[in-house]
C-alpha positions as CSV (number, residue, x, y, z in Angstrom):
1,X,2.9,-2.8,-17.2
2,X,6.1,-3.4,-15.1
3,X,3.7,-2.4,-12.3
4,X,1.5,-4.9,-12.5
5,X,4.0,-7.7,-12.5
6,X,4.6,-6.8,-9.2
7,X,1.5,-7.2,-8.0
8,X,0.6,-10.4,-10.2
9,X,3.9,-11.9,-8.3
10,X,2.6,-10.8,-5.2
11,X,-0.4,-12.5,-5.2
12,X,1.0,-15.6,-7.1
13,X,3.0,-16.0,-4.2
14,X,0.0,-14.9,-0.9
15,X,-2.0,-18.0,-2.8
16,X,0.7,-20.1,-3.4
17,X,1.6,-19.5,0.4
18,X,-1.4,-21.2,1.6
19,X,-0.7,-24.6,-0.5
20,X,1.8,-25.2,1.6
21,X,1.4,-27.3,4.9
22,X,4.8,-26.3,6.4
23,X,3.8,-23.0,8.6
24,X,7.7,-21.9,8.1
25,X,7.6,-22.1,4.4
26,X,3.8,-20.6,4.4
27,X,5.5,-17.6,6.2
28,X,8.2,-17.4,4.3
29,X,6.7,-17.4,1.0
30,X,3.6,-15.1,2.1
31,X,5.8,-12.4,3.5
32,X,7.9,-12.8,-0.3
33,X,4.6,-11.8,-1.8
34,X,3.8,-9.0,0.6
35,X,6.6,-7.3,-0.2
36,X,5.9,-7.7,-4.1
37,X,2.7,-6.2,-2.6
38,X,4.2,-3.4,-0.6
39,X,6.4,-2.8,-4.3
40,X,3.5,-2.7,-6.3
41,X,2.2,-0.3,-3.7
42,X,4.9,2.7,-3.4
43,X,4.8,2.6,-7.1
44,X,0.9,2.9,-7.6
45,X,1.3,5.5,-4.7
46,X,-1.7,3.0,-3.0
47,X,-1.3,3.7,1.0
48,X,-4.0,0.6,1.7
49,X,-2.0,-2.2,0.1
50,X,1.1,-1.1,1.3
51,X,-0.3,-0.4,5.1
52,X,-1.7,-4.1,5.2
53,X,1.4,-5.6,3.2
54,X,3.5,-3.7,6.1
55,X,2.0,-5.5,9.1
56,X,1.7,-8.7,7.0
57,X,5.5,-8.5,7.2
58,X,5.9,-7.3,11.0
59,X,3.6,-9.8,11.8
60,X,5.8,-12.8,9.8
61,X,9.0,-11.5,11.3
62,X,7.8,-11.7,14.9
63,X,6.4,-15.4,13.9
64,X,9.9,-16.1,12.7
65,X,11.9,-14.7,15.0
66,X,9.5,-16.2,17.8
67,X,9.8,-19.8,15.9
68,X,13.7,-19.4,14.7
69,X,14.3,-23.6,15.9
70,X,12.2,-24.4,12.6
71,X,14.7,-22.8,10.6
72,X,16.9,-26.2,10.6
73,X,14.0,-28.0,9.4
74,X,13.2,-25.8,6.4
75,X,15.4,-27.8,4.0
């Protein structure tokens, strides 16, 4: 049960992500869920969701780190 919650947070926030119109928040948010979803992974021993979720996050760190100037505008 504690499992799922996990992934049921994850994907609250991936969908949630995409409301947003702010790319920085989109990213920030989206890479929250992924690592719900890289959680929910190790502990259903599911190599798939936590191979995607893993380059979901590389992929939002270089973004972030490329973008860092946006941070001031985030709040």
């Amino acid at each position: 049960m504690i499992t799922d919650i996990f992934g049921w947070i994850g994907t609250a926030l991936v969908l949630f992500s995409f409301t947003l119109s702010n790319m920085f928040k989109l990213r920030i948010v989206n890479a929250i869920g992924s690592i719900a979803w890289v959680v929910y992974g190790i502990q259903t021993e599911i190599m798939p969701t936590i191979f995607i979720n893993t380059c979901v996050l590389i992929i939002h760190t270089i973004w972030l780190i490329k973008n860092k100037k946006q941070w001031v505008n985030l709040f």
